[in-house]
N, C-alpha and C positions, 0 to 999 in steps of 0.2 A: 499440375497433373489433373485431368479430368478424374471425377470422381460423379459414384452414385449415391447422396447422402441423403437417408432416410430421415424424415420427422415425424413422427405417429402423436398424434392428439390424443391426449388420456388424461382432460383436466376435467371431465364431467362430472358432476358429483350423481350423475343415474339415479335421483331420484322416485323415477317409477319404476326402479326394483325394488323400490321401499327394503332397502338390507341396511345392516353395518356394514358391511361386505362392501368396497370397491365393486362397480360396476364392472371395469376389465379385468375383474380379478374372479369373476364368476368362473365355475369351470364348465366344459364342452368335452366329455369324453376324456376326464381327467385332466386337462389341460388349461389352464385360465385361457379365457376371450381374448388377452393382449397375445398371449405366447401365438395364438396362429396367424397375429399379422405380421408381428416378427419374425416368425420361422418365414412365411412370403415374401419378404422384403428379403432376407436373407437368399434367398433361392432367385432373385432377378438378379443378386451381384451386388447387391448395398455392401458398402464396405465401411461407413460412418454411421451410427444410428443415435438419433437423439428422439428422446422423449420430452415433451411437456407434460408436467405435473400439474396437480393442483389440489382436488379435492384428494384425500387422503393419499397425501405424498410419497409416504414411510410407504405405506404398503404395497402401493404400485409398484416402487422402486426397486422392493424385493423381489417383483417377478420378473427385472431387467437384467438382460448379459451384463457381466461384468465390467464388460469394457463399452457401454451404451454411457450417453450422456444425459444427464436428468436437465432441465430447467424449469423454473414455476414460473405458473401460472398467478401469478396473488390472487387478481378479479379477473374470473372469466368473462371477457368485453366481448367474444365473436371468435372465430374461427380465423379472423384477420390477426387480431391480436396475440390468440397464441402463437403464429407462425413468428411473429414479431420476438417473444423474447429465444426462440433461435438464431437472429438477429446475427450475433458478435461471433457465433460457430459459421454460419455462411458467408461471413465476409472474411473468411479465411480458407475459401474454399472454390473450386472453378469446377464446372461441368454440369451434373444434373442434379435437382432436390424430389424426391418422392416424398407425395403427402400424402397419408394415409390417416384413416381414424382407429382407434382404438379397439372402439366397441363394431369391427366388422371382421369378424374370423372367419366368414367364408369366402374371401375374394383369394386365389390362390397365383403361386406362383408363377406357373404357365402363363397363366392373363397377364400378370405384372413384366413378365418377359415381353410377352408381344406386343403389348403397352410401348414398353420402351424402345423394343424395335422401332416402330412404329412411330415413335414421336423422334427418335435420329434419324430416321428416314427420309422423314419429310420437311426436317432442317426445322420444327416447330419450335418457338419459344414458350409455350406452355401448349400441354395434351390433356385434355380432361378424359378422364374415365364414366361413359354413360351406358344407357342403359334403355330399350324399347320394352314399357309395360304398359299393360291395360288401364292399373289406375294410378296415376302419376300424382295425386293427390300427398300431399306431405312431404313433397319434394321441389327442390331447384329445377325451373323446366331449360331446356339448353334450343337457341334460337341461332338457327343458321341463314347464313347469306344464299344469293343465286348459287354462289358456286360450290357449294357446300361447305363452306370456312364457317368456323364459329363465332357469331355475331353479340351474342351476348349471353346472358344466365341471369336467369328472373329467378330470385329466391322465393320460397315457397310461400316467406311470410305475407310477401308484396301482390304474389300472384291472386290474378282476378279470372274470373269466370272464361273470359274468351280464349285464357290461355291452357286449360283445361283440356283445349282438341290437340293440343302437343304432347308429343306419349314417351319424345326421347327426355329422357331426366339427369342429372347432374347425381353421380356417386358421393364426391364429397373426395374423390381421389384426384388427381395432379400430379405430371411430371411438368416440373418448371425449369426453364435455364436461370441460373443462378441470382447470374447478373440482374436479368431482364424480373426477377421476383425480388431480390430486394431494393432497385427503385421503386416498382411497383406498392411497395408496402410503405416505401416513405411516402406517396402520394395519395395512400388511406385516410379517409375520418369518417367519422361515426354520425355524420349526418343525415340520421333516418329516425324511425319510427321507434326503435331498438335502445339505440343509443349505442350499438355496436358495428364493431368496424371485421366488415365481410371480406372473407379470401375472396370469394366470390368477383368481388370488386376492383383485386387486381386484374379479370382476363381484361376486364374493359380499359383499365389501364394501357395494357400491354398491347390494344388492338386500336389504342388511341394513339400509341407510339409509330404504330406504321407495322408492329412485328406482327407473327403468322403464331395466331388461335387455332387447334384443332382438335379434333373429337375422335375417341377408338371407344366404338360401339362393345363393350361386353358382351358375350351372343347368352349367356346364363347369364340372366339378369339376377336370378338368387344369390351367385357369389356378392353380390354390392349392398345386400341386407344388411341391415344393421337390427344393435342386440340392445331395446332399450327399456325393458318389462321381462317379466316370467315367460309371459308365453311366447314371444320370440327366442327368449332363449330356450328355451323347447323343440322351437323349429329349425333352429342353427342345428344344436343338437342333433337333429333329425336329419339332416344333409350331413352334419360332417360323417357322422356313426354310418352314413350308407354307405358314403364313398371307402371309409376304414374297412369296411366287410366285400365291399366290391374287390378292395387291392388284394384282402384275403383271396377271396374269391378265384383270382388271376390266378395268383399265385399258388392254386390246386387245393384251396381249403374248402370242406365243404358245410353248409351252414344247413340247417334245418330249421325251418321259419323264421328267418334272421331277424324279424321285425319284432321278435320277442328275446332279442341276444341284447346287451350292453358289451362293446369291445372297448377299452381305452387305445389310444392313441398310440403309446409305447408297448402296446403287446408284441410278440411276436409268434405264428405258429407254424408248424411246418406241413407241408404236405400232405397229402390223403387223412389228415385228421378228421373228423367230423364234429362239430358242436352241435349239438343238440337242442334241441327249444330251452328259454329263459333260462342259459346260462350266462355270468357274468366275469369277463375275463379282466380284472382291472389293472393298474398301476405298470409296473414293469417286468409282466406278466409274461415266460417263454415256452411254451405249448410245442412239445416234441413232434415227430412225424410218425403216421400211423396212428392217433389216440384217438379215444373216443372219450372225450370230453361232456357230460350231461348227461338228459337234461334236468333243468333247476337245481345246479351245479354255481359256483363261486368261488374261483380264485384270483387272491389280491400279492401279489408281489410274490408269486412262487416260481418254480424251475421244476417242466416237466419235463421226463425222459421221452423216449420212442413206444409204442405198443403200448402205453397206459392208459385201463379202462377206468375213470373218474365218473361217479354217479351219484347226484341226488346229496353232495357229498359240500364242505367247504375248507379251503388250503387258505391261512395266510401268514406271509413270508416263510414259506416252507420247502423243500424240493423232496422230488418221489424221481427214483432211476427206474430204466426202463422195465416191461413187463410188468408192472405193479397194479394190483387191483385196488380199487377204492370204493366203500360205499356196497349200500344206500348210507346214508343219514350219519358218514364219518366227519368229524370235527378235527382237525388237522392244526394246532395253535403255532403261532411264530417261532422259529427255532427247531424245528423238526428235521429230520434226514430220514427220507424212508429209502431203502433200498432198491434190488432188481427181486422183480419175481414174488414180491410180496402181498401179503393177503392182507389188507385192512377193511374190517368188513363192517356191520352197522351197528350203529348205536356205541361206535369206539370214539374216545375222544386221546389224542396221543398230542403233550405238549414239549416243547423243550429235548426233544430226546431224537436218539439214533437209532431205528429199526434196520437191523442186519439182513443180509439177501439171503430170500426163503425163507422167512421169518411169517408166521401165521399169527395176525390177531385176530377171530372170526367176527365177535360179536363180544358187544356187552362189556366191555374194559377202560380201562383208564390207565396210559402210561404218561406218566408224567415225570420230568427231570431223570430220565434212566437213559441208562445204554444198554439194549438188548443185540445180542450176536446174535451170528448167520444160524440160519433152521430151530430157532427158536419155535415149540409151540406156546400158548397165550390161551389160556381155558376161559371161556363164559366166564365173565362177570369177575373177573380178576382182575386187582385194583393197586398202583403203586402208590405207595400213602406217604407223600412226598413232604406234606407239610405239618410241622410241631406245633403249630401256633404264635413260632417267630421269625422262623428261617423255614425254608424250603432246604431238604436235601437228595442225595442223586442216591440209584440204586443201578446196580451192575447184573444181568444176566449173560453168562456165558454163552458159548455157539452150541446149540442142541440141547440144551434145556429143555426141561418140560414143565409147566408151570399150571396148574389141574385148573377146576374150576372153584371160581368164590373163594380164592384165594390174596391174604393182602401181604405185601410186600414190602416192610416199614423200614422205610429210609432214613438213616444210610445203611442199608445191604447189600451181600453178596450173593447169586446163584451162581457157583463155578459151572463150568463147561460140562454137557452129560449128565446133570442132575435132577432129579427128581421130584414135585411138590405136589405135597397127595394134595386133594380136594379140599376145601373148606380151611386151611390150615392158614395162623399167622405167624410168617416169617419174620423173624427180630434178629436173628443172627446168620450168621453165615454157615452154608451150607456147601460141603466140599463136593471134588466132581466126582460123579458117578453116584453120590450117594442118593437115599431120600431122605426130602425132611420133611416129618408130621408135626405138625403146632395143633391139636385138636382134643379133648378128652374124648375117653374112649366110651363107646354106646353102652346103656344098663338098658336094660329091660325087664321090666316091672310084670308078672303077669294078675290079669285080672285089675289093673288098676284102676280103669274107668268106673266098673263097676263099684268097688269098693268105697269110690268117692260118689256113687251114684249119681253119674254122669253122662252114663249110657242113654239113646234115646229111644230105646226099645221098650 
């Protein structure tokens, strides 16, 4: 059976990211550098995908499908060699091998499609992926015949001055026929300057066989960047996060100075929303239709409804149903449920807990480990005092409660339904519905006091 089977090279130990961090394991809009070549090989029709390992093995491997094949790399000898220990997977295999590298998350599906169109088409036994730039400097330059066949690929390291006026360059990608790449690679050695044995050196192989070398020019030469320092990945970065906000874009969202937004990868939002400047929408992040999201705004792994205005405000792993006000300067902790139609206003921090529809917290509060019901009010600077010093525990208000101001609420309690919490008072017990409860002593008034202590500043 003809097959498309992927090898992605990910034995570099990327050094000049100077991290502990695996190089393909950096992220791109939440995503590590390997998963966007993966997801592109995925999207041409690979249906086998193997990785070569090397430098920190374990880790890479954790960011691989489950059903992908690892093999190592021991000593990195060249680009030749790793294709090598995939070896024993493609001699159990007939049709096409895509080679990709690792550390290149902008090259995208679409290309990898027409790529391969493109190299069935023309009956090629290997199709290099290149690319027309200005300064071709740090790259494989790609040398063609009269008839525009590909004649050979001078690595960057060998390359000399005259070859410098050639501007088409060598990506580092290949679709090969099977066959015709693994003699190829049994006819490798490492006799050079290196001591390493170049993929490279198969096309000459193959165009020494008599077979047919060709070139599919990339028309975006940025998709073939490669990520191999900070400040490239900055700039990958910066391509992928445009095209994320473009698809937005399409798709009727509307951005306000995008260039000061962070979207992840996995968001999703809906229509006529609006984001606002330096908001930051991360992880698995689903932004309802209608919302006005921002600005300098932040949510990480939440679930927004329709009609919610979110300000100045930060969500994470939390969800707000629609109509819900949020903000300025709300703190929103993991585990929260806020309702429809609700008021969470500044300076509120709500963790763990259930806010019921039409539930008002304006300002100035801390609900913490509680389940507050529907039409709930929440007074200034009223506070659930959730934790003992050992345990945390939960505190229950009823639907239509009224909870006064600078009032604390020590958990574990009850406010039943309909009840009453004058001002300033601490609740320690339960309070039945309809009632009020006071926790406060009652005012004395002293006359003439100040002065008596002569204290007055008169």
């Amino acid at each position: 059976m003809q097959e498309l089977v992927t090898i992605v090279l990910a034995a570099g130990a990327g050094t000049r990211m100077k991290s502990m961090v695996a190089k393909v394991a950096h992220k791109i809009c939440g995503q590590p550098i390997l998963s966007y070549v993966i997801d592109a090989a995925a999207q041409t029709g690979s249906n086998t995908l193997v990785l070569v390992l090397g430098h920190q093995a374990d880790e890479v491997r954790n960011l691989a499908p489950s059903d992908a094949i690892c093999v190592i790399q021991e000593q990195q000898l060249g680009t030749g060699h790793a294709v090598m220990q995939a070896r024993s997977i493609l001699s159990q295999k007939s049709g096409t091998a895509l080679i990709l590298c690792g550390d290149t998350p902008l090259i995208t599906g679409d290309t990898l499609k027409a790529a391969y169109e493109y190299h069935q088409k023309q009956n090629n036994q290997v199709t290099i992926l290149t690319a027309a730039v200005d300064n071709p400097h740090g790259y494989g330059r790609i040398i063609r015949n009269a008839n525009g066949q590909v004649e050979a690929i001078v690595e960057h390291k060998d390359a000399d001055e005259n070859q410098r006026a050639i501007k088409e360059i060598n990506s580092g990608m290949y679709f090969f026929n099977i066959e015709s790449l693994l003699w190829a690679l049994s006819q490798l050695d490492n006799s050079n300057n290196q001591g390493e044995y170049y993929l490279t050196d198969t096309i000459e192989k193959i165009i020494s066989r008599g077979e047919k070398a060709g070139a599919f020019i990339v028309e975006d030469s940025t998709e073939i960047m490669g990520v191999n320092d900070r400040s490239q990945l900055n700039d990958a970065e910066q391509v992928i996060l445009k095209r994320i906000i473009k698809e937005h874009m399409l798709n009727g969202v509307t951005f306000r100075l995008p260039e000061t937004t962070m979207i992840h990868k996995g968001v999703r939002i809906g229509k006529d929303t609006i984001i606002h400047p330096g908001t930051q929408l991360t992880g698995q992040t689903v932004i309802g239709e209608h919302c006005e999201i921002g600005p300098h705004s932040s949510i990480e792994d939440g679930v927004v409804g329709d009609y919610v205005q979110f300000a100045h405000s930060v969500m994470v792993q939390s969800r707000i149903d629609d109509h819900t006000k949020v903000g300025p300067f709300a703190y929103i902790r993991p585990g929260s449920s806020i309702g429809q139609n609700v008021k969470i206003g500044d300076f509120v921090e709500i963790k763990n807990s259930t806010i019921g529809d039409n539930t008002k917290v304006p300002h100035l509060s801390y609900v913490g480990d509680a389940d507050i019901g529907k039409g709930v009010n929440i007074g200034c600077g009223a506070v659930v005092v959730n934790y003992d010093g050992r345990k945390k525990h939960r505190t229950v208000v009823g639907d239509h409660a009224f909870v006064g101001c600078n009032v604390n609420l020590v958990s574990p309690v009850e406010v039943k339904g309909n009840a009453y919490i004058a001002a300033g008072s601490t609740i320690t017990e339960e309070v039945p519905e309809f009632a009020l409860g006071i926790a406060r002593s009652r005012q004395v008034v002293i006359a003439d006091w100040v002065k008596k202590k002569g204290l007055d500043k008169k």
